[in-house]
Legacy VTK file of the C-alpha trace (Angstrom):
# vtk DataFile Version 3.0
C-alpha trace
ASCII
DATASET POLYDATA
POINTS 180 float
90.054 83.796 141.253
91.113 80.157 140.436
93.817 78.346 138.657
91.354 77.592 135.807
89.718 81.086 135.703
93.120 82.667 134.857
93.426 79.699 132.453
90.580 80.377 130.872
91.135 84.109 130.225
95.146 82.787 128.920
92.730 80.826 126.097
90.289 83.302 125.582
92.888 86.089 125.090
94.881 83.535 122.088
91.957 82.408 121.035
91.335 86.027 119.857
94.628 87.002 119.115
94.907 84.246 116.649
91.752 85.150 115.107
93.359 88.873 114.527
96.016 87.226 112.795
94.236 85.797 110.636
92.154 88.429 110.058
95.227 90.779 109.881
96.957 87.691 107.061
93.935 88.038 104.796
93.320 91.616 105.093
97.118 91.788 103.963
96.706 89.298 100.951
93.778 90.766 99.893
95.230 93.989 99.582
98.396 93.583 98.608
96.848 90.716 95.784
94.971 93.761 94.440
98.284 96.245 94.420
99.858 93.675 92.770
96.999 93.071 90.127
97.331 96.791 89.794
101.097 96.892 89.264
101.298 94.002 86.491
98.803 95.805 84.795
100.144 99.243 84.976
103.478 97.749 83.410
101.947 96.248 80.842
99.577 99.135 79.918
103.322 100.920 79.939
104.723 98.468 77.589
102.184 98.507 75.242
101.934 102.482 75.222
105.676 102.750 74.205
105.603 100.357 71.931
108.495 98.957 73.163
107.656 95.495 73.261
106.863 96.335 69.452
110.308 97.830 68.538
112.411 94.780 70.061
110.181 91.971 68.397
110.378 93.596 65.394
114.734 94.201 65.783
114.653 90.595 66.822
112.556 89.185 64.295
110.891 87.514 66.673
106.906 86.178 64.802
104.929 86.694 68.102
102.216 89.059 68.797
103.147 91.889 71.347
100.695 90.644 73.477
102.399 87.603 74.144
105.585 89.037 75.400
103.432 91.857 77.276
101.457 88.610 79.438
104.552 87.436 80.068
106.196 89.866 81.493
102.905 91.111 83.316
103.105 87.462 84.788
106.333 87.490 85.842
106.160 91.107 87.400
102.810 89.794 89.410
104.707 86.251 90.562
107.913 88.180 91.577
105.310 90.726 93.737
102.943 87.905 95.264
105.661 85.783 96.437
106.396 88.734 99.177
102.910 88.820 99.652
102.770 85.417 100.775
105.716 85.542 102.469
104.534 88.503 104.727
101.124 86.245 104.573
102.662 82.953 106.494
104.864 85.777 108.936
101.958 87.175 110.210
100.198 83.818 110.677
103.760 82.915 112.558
103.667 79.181 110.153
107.668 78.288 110.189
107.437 75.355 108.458
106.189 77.515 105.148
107.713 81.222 105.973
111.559 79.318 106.530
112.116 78.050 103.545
109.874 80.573 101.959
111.768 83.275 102.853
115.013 81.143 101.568
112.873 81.063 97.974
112.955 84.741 98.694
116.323 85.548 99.275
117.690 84.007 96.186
114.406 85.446 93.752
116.480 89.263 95.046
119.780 87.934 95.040
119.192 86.920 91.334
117.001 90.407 90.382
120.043 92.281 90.318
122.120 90.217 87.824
118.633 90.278 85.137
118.729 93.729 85.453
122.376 93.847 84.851
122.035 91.602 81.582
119.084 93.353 80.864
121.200 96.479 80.272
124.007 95.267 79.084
121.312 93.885 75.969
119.954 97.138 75.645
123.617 98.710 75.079
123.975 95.751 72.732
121.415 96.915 71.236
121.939 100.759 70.803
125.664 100.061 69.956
124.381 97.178 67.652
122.085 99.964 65.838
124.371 102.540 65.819
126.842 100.630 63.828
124.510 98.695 61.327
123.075 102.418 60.627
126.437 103.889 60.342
127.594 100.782 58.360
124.613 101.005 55.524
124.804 105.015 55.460
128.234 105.063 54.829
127.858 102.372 52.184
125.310 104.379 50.562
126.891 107.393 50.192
130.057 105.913 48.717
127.440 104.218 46.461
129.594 101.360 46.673
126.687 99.460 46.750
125.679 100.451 42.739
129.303 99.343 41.494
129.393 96.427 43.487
126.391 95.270 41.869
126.912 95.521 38.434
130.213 93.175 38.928
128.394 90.683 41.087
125.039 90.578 39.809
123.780 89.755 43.058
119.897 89.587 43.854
120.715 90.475 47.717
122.265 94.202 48.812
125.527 94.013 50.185
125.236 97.268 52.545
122.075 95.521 53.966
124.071 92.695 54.165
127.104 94.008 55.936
125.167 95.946 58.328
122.705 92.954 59.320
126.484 91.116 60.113
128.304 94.431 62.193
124.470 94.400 63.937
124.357 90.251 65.060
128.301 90.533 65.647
127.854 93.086 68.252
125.251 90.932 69.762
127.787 88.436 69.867
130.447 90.793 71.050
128.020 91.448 74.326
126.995 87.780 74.648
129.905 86.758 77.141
128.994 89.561 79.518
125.608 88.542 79.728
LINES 1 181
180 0 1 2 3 4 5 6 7 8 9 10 11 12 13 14 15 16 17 18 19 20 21 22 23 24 25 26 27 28 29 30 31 32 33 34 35 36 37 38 39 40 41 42 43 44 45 46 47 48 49 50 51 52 53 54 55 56 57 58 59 60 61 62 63 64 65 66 67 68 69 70 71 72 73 74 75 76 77 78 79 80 81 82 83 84 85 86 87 88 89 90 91 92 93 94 95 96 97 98 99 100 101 102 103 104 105 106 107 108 109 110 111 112 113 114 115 116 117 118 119 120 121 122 123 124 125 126 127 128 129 130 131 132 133 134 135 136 137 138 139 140 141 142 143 144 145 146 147 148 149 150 151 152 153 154 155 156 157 158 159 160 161 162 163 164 165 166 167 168 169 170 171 172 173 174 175 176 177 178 179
């Protein structure tokens, strides 16, 4: 056997390694593209069935259509899950011009998931706490039908245990903002 026989063979054997790899890259996008199709859409078909999206536009007074804030957050949930998917994409094709800073991308996308979770709980105990107190606020107010007496002096055209709650609900808001 000569020099350029065992040569050959060297080129022949990357040649089809390199074509596995790229086979093995888009077999891996493909289906990992499709899980993550899958997984935006199963949390917004979540979102939707709990009406949750429904209940904090409504709290918030926020004018937009469920929808909207449902593609969004399908969106973001799908962008969050393909950037992995690219990044085990460019690995496997061994590119370390794209996977470096790539994976740097990466690192700081889940070093900042934790603290929007934390927020994102901390809101949602502003917002039970907030609801807690406006209801206790209006109920009490009711049943010392404060409310009637205070009228009659004031002649007001707005209610004042509506009033008071809406301001103990925003001022717990505000009591939460900081920590967020």
């Amino acid at each position: 056997m000569s020099m350029w026989e065992g040569l050959n063979w060297l080129n022949e054997s990357w040649v089809t390694s390199t074509w596995m790899n790229v086979f093995k890259a888009l077999l891996v996008l493909v289906v990992w593209w499709l899980l993550a199709k899958l997984l935006s859409s199963l949390v917004g078909k979540l979102l939707l069935d709990t009406k949750i999206v429904d209940k904090v536009t409504k709290n918030i007074g926020m004018s937009t259509k469920p929808a909207v804030v449902v593609s969004i957050v399908q969106g973001v949930v799908f962008f969050v899950f393909m950037l992995f998917v690219v990044l085990m994409f460019v690995s496997i094709l061994w590119i370390e011009s794209i996977s470096t800073p790539l994976q740097l991308f990466v690192d700081e996308v889940v070093w900042f998931l934790p603290q929007v979770a934390w927020a994102f709980g901390l809101l949602v105990l502003a917002w039970i706490i907030a609801n807690m107190l406006k209801f206790a606020i209006t109920k009490g107010l009711w049943m010392t039908k404060i409310d009637s007496q205070l009228d009659k002096t004031l002649d007001a055209d707005t209610n004042l245990t509506e009033t008071l709650g809406s301001v103990a609900y925003w001022f717990t808001f505000l009591f939460f903002l900081p920590a967020v």
